[in-house]
MIDOSE-1310 file (N, C-alpha, C; in nm, 2 decimals, decimal comma, always signed):
residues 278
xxxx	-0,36/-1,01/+1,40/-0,46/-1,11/+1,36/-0,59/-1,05/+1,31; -0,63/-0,90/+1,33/-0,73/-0,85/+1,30/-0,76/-0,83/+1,20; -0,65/-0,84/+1,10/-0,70/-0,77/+0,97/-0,75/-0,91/+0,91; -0,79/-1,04/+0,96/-0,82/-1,13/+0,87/-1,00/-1,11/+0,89
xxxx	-1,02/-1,05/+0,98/-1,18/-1,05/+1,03/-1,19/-0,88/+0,96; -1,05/-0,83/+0,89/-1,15/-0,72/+0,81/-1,23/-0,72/+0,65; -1,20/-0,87/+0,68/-1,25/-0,93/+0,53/-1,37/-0,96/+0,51; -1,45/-0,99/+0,62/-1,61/-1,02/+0,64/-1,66/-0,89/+0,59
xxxx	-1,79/-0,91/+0,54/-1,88/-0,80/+0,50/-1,92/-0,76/+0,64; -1,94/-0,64/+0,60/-2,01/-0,54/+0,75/-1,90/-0,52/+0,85; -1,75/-0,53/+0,83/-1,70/-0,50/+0,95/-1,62/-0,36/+0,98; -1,67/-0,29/+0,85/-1,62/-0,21/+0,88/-1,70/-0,09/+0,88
xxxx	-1,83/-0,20/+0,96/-1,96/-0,10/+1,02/-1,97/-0,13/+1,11; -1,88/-0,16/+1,21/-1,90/-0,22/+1,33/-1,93/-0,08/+1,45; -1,85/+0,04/+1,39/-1,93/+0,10/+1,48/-2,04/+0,22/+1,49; -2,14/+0,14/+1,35/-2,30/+0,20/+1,35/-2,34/+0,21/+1,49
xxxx	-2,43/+0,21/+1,50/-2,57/+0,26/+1,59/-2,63/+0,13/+1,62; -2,65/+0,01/+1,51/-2,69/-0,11/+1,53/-2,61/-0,17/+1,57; -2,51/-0,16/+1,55/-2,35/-0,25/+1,64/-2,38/-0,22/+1,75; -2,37/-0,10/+1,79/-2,36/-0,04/+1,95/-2,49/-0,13/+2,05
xxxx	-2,65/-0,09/+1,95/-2,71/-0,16/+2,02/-2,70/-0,28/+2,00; -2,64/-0,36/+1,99/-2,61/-0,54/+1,97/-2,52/-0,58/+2,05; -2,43/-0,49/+2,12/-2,32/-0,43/+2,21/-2,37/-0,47/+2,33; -2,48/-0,35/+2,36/-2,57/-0,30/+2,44/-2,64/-0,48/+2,51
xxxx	-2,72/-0,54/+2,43/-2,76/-0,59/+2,39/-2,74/-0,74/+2,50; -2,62/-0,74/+2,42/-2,51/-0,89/+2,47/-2,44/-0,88/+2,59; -2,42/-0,74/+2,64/-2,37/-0,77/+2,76/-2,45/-0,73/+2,83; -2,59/-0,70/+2,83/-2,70/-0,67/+2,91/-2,72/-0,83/+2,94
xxxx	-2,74/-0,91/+2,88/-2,74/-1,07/+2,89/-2,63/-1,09/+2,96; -2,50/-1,06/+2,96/-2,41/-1,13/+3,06/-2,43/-1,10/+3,19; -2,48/-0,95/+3,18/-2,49/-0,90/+3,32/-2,61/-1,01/+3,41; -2,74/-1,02/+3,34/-2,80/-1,09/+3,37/-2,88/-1,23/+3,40
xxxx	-2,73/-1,27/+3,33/-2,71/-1,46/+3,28/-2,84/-1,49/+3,26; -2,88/-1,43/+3,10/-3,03/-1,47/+3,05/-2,95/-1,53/+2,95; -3,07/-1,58/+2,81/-3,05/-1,65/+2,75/-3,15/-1,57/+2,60; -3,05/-1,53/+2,55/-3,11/-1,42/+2,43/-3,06/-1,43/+2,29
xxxx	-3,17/-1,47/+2,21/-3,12/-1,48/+2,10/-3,03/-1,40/+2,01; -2,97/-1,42/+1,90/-2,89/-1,33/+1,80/-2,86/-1,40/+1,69; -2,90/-1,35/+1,59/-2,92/-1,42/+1,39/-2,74/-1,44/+1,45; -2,75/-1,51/+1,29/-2,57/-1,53/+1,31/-2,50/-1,41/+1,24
xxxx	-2,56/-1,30/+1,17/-2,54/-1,23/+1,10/-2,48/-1,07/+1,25; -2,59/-1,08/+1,34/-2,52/-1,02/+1,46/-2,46/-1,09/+1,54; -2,47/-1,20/+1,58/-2,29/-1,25/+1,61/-2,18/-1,23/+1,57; -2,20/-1,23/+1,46/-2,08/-1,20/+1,39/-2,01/-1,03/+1,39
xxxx	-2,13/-0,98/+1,36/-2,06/-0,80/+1,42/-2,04/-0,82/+1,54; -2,10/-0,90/+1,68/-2,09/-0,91/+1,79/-1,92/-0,92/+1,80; -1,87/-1,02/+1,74/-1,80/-1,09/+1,74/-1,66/-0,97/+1,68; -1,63/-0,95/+1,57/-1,55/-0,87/+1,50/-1,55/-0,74/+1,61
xxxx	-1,65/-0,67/+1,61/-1,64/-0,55/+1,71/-1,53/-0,62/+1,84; -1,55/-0,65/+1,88/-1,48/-0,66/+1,98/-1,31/-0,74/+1,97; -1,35/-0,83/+1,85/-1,20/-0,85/+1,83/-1,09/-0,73/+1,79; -1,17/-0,62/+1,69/-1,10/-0,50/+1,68/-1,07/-0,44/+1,76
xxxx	-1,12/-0,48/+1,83/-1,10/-0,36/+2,00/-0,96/-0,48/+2,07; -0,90/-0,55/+2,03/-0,85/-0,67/+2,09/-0,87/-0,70/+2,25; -1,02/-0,72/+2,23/-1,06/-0,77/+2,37/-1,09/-0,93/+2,37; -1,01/-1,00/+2,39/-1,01/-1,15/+2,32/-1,13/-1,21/+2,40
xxxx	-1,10/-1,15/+2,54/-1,17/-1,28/+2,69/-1,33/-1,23/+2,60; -1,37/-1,06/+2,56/-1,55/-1,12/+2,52/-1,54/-1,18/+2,36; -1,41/-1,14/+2,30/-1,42/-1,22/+2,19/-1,47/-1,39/+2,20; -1,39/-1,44/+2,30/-1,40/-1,51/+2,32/-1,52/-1,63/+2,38
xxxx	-1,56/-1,58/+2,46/-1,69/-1,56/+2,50/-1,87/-1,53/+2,40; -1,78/-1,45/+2,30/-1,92/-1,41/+2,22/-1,91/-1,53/+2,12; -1,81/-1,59/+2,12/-1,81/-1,71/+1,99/-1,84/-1,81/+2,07; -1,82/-1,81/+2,17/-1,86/-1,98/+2,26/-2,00/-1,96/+2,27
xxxx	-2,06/-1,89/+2,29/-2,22/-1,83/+2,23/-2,30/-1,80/+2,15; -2,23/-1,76/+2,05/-2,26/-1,77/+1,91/-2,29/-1,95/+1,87; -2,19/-2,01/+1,85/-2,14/-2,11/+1,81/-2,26/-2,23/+1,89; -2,29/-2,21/+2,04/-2,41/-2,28/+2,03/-2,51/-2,21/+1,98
xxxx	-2,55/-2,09/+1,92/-2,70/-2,09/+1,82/-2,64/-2,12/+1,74; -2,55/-2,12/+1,65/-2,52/-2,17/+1,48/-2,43/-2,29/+1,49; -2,44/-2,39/+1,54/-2,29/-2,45/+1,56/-2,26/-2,50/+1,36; -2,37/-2,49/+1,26/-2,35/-2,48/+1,15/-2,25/-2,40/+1,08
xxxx	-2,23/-2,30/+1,17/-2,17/-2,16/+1,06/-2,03/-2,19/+1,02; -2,00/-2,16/+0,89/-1,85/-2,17/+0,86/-1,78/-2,09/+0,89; -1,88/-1,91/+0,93/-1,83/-1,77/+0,91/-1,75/-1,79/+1,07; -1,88/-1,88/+1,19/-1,83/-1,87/+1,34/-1,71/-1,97/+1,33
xxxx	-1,73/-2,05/+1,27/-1,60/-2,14/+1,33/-1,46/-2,09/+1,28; -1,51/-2,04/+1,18/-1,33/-1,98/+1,11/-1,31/-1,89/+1,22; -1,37/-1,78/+1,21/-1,35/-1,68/+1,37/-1,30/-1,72/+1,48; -1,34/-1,87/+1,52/-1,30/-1,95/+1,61/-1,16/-1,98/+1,59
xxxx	-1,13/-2,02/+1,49/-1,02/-2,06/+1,41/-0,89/-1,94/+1,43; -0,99/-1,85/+1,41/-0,89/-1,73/+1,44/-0,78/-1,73/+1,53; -0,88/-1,71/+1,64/-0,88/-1,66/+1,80/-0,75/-1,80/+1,88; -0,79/-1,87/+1,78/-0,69/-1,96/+1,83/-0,56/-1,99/+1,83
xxxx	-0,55/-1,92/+1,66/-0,43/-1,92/+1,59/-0,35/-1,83/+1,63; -0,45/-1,69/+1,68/-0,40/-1,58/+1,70/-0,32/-1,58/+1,90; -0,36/-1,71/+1,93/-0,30/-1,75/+2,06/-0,18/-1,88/+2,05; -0,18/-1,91/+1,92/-0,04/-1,98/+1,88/-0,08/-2,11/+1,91
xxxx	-0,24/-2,16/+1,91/-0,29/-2,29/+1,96/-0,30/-2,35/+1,81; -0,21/-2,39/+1,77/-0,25/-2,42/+1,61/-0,30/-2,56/+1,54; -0,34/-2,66/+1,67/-0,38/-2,77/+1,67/-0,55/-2,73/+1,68; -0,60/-2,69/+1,79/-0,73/-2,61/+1,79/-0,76/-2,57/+1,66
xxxx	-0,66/-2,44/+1,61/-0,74/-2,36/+1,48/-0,73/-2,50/+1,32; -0,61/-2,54/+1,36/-0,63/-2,68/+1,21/-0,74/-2,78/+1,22; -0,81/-2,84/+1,36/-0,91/-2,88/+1,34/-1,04/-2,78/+1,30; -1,05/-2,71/+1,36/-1,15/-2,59/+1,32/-1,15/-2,60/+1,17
xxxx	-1,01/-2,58/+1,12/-1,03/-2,54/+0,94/-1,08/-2,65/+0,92; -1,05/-2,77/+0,92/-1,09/-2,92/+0,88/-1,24/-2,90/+0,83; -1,33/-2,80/+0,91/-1,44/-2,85/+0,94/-1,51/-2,72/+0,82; -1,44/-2,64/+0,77/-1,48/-2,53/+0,70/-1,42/-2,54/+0,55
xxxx	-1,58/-2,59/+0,50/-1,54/-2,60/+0,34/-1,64/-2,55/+0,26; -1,59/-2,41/+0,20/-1,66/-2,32/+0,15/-1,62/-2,36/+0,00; -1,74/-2,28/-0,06/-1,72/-2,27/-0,20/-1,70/-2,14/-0,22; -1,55/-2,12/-0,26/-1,49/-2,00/-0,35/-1,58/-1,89/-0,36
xxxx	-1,68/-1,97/-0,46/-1,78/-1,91/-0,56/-1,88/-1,79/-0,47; -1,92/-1,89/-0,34/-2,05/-1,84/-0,31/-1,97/-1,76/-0,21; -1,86/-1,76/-0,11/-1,84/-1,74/+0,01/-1,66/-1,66/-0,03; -1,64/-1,62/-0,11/-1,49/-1,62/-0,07/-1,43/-1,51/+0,00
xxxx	-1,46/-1,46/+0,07/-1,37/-1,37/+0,20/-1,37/-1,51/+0,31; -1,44/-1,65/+0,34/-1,42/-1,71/+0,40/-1,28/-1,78/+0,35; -1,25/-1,80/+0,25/-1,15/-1,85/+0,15/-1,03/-1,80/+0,16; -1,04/-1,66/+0,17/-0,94/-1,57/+0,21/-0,88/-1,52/+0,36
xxxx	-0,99/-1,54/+0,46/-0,95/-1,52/+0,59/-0,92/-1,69/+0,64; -0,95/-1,74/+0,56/-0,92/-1,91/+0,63/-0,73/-1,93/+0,54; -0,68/-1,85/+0,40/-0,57/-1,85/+0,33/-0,52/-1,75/+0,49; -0,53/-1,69/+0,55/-0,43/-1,61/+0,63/-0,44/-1,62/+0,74
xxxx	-0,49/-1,75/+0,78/-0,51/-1,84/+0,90/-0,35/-1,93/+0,88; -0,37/-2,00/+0,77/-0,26/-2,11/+0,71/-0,14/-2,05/+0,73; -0,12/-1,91/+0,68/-0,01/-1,85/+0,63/+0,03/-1,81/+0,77; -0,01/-1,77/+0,90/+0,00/-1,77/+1,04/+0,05/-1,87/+1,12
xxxx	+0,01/-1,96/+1,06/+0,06/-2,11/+1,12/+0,16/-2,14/+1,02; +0,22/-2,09/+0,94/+0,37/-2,16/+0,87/+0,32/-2,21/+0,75; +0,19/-2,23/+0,72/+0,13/-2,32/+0,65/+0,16/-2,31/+0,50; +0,26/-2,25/+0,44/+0,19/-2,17/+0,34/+0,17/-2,21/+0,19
xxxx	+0,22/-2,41/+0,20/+0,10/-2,42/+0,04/-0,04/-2,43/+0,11; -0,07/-2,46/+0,16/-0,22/-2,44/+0,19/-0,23/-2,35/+0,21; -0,25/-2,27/+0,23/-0,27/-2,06/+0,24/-0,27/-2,05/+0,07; -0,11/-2,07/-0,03/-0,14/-2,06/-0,14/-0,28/-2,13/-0,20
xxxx	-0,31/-2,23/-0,15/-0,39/-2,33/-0,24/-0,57/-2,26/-0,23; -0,58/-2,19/-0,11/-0,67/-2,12/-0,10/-0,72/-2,00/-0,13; -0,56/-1,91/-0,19/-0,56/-1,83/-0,24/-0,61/-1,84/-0,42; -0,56/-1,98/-0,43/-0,54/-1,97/-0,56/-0,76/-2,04/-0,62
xxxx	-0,80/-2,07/-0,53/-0,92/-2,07/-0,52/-1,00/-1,94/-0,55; -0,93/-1,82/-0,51/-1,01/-1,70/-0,49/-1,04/-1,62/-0,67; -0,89/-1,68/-0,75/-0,84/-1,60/-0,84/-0,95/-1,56/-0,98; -1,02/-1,63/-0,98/-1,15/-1,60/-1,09/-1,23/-1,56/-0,98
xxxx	-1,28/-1,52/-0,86/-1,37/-1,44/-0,79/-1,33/-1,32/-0,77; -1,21/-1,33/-0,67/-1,21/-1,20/-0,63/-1,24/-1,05/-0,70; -1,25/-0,96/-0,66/-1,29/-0,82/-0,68/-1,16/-0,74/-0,72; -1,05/-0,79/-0,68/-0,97/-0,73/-0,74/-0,85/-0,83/-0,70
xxxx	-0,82/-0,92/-0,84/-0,70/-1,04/-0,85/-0,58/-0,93/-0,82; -0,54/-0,87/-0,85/-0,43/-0,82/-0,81/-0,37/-0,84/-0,67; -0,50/-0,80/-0,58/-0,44/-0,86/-0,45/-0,45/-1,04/-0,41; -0,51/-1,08/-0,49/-0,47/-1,24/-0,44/-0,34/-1,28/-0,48
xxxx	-0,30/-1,23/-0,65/-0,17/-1,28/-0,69/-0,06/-1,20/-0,57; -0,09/-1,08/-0,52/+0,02/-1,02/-0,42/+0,03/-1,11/-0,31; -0,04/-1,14/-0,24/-0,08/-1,28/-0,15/+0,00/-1,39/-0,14; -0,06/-1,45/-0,28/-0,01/-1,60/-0,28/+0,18/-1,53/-0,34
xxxx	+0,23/-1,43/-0,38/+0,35/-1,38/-0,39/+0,43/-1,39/-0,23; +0,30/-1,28/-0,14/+0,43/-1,35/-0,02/+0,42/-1,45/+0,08; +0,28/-1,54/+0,02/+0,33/-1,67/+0,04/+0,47/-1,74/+0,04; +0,48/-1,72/-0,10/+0,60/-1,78/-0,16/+0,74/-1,75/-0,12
xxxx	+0,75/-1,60/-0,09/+0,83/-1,51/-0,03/+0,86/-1,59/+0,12; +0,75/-1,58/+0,20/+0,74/-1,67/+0,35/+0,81/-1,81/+0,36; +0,82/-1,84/+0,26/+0,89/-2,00/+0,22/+1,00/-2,01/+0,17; +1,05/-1,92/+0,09/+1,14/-1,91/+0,06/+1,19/-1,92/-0,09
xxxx	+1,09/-1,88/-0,20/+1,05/-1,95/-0,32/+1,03/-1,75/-0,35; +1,16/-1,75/-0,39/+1,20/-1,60/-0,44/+1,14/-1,58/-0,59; +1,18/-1,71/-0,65/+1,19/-1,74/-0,83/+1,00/-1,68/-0,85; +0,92/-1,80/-0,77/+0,78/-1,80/-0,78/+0,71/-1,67/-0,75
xxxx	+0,79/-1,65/-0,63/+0,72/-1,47/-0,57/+0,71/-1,37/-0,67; +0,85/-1,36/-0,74/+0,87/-1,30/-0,80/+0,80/-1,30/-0,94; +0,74/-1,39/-1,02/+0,66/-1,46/-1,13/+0,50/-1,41/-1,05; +0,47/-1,43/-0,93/+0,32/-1,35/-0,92/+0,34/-1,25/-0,91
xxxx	+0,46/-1,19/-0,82/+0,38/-1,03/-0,83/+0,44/-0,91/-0,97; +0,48/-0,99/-1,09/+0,47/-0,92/-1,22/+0,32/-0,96/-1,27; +0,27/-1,06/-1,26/+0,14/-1,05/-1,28/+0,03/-0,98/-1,20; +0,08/-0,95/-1,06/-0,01/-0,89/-0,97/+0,04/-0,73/-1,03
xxxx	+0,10/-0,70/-1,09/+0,13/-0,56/-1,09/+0,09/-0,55/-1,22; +0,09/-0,62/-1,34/-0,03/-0,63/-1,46/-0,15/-0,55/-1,44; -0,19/-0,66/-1,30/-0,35/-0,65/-1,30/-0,34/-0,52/-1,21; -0,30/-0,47/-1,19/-0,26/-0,34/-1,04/-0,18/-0,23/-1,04
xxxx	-0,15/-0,20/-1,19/-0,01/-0,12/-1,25/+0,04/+0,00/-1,14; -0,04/+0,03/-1,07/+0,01/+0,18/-0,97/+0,02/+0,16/-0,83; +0,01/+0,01/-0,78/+0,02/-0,03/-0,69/+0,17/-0,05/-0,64; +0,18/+0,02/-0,48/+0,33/+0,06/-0,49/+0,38/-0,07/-0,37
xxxx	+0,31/-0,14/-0,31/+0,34/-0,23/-0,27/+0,40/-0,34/-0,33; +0,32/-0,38/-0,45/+0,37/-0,45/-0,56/+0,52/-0,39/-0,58; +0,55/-0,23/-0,63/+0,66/-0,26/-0,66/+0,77/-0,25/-0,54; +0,79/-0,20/-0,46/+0,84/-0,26/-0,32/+0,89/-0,39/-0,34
xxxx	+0,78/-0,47/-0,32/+0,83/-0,62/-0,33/+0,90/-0,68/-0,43; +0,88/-0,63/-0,58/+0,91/-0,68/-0,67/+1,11/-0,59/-0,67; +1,09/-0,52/-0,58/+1,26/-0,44/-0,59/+1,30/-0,59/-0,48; +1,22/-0,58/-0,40/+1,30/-0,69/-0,26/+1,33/-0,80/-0,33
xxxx	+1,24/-0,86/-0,42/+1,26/-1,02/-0,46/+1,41/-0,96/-0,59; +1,41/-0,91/-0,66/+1,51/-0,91/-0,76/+1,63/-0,86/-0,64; +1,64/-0,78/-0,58/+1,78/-0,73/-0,50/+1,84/-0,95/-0,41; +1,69/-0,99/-0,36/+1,74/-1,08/-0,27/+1,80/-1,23/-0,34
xxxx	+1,74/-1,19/-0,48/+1,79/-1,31/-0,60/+1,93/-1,26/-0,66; +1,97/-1,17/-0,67/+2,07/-1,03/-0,73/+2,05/-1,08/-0,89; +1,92/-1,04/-0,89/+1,85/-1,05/-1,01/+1,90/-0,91/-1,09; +1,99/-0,83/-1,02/+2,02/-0,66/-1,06/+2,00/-0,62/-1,24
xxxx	+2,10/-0,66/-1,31/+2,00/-0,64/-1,42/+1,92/-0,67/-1,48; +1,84/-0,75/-1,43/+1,71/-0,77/-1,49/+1,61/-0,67/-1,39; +1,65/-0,60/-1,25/+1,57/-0,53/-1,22/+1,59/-0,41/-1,30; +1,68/-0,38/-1,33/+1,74/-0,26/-1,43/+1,64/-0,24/-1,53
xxxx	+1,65/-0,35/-1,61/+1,56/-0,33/-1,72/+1,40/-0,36/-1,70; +1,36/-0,44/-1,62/+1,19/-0,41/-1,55/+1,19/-0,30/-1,51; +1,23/-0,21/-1,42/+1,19/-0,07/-1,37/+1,27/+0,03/-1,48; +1,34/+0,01/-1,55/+1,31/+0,07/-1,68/+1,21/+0,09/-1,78
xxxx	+1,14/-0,03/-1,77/+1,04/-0,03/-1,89/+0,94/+0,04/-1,83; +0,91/-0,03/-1,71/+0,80/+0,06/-1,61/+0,79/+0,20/-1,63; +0,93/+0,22/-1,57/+0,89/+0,37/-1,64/+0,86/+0,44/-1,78; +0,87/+0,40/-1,83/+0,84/+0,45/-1,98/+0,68/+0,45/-1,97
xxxx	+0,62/+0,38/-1,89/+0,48/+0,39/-1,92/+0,43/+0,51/-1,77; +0,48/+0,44/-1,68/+0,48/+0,53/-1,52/+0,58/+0,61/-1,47; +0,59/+0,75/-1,56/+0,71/+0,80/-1,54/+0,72/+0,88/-1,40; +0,59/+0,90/-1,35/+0,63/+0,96/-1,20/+0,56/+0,86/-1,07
xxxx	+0,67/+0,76/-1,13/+0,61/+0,68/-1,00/+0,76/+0,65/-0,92; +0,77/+0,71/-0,81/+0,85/+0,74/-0,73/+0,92/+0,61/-0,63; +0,86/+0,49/-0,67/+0,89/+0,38/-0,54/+0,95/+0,30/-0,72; +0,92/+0,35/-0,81/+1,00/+0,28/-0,91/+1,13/+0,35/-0,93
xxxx	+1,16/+0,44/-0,93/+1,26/+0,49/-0,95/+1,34/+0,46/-0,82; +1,35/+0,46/-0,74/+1,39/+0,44/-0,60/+1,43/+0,29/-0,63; +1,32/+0,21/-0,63/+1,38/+0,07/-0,72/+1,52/+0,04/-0,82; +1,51/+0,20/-0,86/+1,59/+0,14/-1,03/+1,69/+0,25/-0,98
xxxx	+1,73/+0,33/-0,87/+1,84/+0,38/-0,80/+1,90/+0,27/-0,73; +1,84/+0,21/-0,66/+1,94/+0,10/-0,62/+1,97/-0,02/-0,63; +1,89/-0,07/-0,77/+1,96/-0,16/-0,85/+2,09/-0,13/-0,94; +2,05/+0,02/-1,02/+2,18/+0,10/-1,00/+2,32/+0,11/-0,92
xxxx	+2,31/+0,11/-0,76/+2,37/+0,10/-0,67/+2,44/+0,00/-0,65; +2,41/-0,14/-0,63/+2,40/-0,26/-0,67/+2,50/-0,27/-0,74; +2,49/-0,19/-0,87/+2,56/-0,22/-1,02/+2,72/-0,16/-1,00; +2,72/-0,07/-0,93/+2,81/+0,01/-0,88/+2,79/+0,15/-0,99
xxxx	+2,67/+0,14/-1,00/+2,67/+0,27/-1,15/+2,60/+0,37/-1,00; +2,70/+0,44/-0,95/+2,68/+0,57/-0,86/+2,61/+0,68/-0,91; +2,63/+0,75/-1,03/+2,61/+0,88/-1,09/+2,44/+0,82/-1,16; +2,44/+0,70/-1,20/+2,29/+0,65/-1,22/+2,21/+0,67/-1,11
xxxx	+2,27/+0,61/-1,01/+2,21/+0,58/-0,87/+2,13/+0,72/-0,87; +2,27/+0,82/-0,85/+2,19/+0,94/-0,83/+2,10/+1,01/-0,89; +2,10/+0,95/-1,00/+2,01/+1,09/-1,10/+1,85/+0,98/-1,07; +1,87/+0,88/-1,06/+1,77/+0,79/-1,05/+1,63/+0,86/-0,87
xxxx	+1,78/+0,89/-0,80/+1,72/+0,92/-0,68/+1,66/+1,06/-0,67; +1,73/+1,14/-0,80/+1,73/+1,29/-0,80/+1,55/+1,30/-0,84; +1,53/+1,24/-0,93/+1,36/+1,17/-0,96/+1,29/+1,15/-0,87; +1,33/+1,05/-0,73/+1,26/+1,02/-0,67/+1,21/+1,15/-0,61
xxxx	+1,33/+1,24/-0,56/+1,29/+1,33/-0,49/+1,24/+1,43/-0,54; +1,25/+1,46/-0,63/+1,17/+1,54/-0,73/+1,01/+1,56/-0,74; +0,95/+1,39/-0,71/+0,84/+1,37/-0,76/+0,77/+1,38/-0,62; +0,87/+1,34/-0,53/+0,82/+1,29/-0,35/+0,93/+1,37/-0,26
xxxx	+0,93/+1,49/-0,25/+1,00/+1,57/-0,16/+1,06/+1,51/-0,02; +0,96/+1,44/+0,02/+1,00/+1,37/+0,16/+1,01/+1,23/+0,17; +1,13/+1,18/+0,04/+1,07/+1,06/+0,04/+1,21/+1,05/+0,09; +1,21/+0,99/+0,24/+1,34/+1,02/+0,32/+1,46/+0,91/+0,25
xxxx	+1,41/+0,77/+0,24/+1,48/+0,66/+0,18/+1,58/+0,73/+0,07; +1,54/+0,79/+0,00/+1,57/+0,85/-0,10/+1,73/+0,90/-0,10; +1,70/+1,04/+0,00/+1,81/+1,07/+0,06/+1,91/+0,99/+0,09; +1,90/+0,91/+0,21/+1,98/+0,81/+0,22/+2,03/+0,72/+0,10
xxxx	+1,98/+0,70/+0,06/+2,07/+0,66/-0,10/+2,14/+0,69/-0,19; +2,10/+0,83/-0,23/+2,11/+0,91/-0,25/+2,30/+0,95/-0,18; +2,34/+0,95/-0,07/+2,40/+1,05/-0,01/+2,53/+0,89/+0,02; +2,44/+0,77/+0,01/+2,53/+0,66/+0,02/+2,64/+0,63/-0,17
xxxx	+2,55/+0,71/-0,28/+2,59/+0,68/-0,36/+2,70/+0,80/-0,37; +2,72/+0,87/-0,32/+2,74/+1,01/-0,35/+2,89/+1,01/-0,22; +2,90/+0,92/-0,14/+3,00/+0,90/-0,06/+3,07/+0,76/-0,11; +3,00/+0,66/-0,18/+3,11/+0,57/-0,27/+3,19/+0,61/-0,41
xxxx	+3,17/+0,75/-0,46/+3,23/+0,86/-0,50/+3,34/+0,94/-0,45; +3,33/+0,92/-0,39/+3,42/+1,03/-0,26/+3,31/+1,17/-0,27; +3,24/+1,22/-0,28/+3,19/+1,30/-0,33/+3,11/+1,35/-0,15; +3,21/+1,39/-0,09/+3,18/+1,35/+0,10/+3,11/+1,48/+0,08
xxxx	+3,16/+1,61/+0,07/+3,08/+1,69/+0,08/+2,93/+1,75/+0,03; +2,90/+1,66/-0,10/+2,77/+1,65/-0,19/+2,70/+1,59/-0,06; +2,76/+1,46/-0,04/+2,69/+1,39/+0,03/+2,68/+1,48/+0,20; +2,69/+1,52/+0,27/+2,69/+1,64/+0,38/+2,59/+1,66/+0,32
xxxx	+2,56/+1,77/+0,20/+2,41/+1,86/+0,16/+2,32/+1,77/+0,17; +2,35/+1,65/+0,14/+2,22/+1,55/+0,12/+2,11/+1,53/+0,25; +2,21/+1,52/+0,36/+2,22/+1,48/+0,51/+2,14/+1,66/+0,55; +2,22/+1,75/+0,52/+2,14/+1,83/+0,58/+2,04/+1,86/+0,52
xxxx	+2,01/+1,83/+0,36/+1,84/+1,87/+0,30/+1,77/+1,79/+0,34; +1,79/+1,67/+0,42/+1,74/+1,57/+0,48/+1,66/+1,62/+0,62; +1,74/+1,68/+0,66/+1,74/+1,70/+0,83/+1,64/+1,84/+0,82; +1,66/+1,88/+0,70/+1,57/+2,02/+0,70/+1,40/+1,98/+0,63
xxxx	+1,37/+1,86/+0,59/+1,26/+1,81/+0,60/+1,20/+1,68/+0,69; +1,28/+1,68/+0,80/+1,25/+1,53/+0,90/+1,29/+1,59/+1,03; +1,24/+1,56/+1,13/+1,29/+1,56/+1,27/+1,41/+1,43/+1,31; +1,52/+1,50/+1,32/+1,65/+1,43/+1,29/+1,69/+1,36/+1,39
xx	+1,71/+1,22/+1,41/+1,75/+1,14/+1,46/+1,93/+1,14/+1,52; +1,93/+1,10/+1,65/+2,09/+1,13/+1,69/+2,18/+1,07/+1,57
């Protein structure tokens, strides 16, 4: 659940010198059940710091505190929102969201940690619908279209997933997660030749991109084109010495061959760069 609170600004200064004393600070106040102020701006590092630490009981606590000095904030109640969701209370965190309506424009990491609230709870047209709020803001669309892709993925909408993340990999061309996914969605549609000819074209522009070729080895595989498979995977390993997957494909394509003893070398040039498994 942490990484939705790594979307706030400042949290990945939570452990400055000013965190620490705000730290310092707040539990000096529990110790001595006083009553001390804090902007909402240090609640909120208050807040994050300690959920990264996954210490919920002061997470917990720092928001029931927070929340009476700001009970305005949209930033505390989503956080709220969190903490709830992230306890599988999903009645709590859906009223919470009710109550947080940000504008895109001015606020949107709220937009986006409140889309991966939704998507936690099952939710996931509303997760999309929030994502799809973000897509003229964000800093870099590539990862929203990735997003609202495994949205779609999460539901079961292979056709759609697959339609964002060619546009998320547009906007993102070297991004290897993108193509990961984009191999999972065509293998799980057995979209095979059409992944054949996408991570063909790909390469022509990205010829040493190593999670593409791996792609287009075992769409290859798939096809029952073995000797493709291989030369496909010969690439991968070429470019990525330790790109273990590889091997294993490699050594699978090479034993639907009969080709048992190629495949043996494969297994041991394997074993001579990995700590080998029984």
């Amino acid at each position: 659940m942490s990484e939705y609170f790594d979307e706030f600004e400042g949290f990945d200064d939570i452990d400055d010198m000013e965190v620490s004393s705000l730290i310092s600070r707040f539990e000096q106040m529990q110790q001595q059940n006083e009553q001390v102020f804090f902007d909402v701006y240090e609640c909120e590092d208050i807040i994050d710091y300690y959920f990264a630490r996954e210490n919920l009981k002061q997470t917990g606590q720092a928001l029931n505190y927070a929340i009476k000095l700001h009970p305005d904030s949209d930033a505390l109640l989503l956080r709220l929102a969190m903490l709830h969701a992230s306890a599988n209370e999903s009645e709590e965190a859906l009223q919470l969201l009710k109550k947080v309506k940000p504008d895109a424009e001015e606020d949107p990491e709220i937009n986006f940690a409140k889309a991966g609230i939704y998507s936690q709870l099952k939710m996931y047209p509303q997760a999309v619908n929030e994502y799809k709020k973000l897509l003229d803001v964000w800093e870099d669309p590539g990862e929203i279209y990735l997003n609202i892709a495994f949205e779609y993925e999460n539901s079961g909408n292979y056709n759609k997933a697959l339609n964002y993340l060619k546009t998320a990999l547009e906007k993102d061309p070297a991004n290897t997660n993108i193509l990961y996914e984009l191999g999972y969605c065509f293998e799980i549609l057995n979209r095979t030749e059409e992944s054949v000819k996408f991570f063909t074209q790909y390469l022509k522009t990205n010829p040493y991109s190593d999670v593409a070729w791996f792609n287009l080895a075992i769409a290859y595989g798939n096809l029952g084109l073995y000797e493709k498979s291989i030369d496909a995977n010969d690439y991968v390993i070429a470019i990525t010495p330790k790109f273990t997957s590889a091997y294993y494909n490699k050594a699978h394509a090479l034993n639907e061959l009969e080709r048992f003893y190629e495949a043996i070398q494969v297994f041991e040039d394997l074993i001579a760069i990995t700590n080998p498994t029984p």
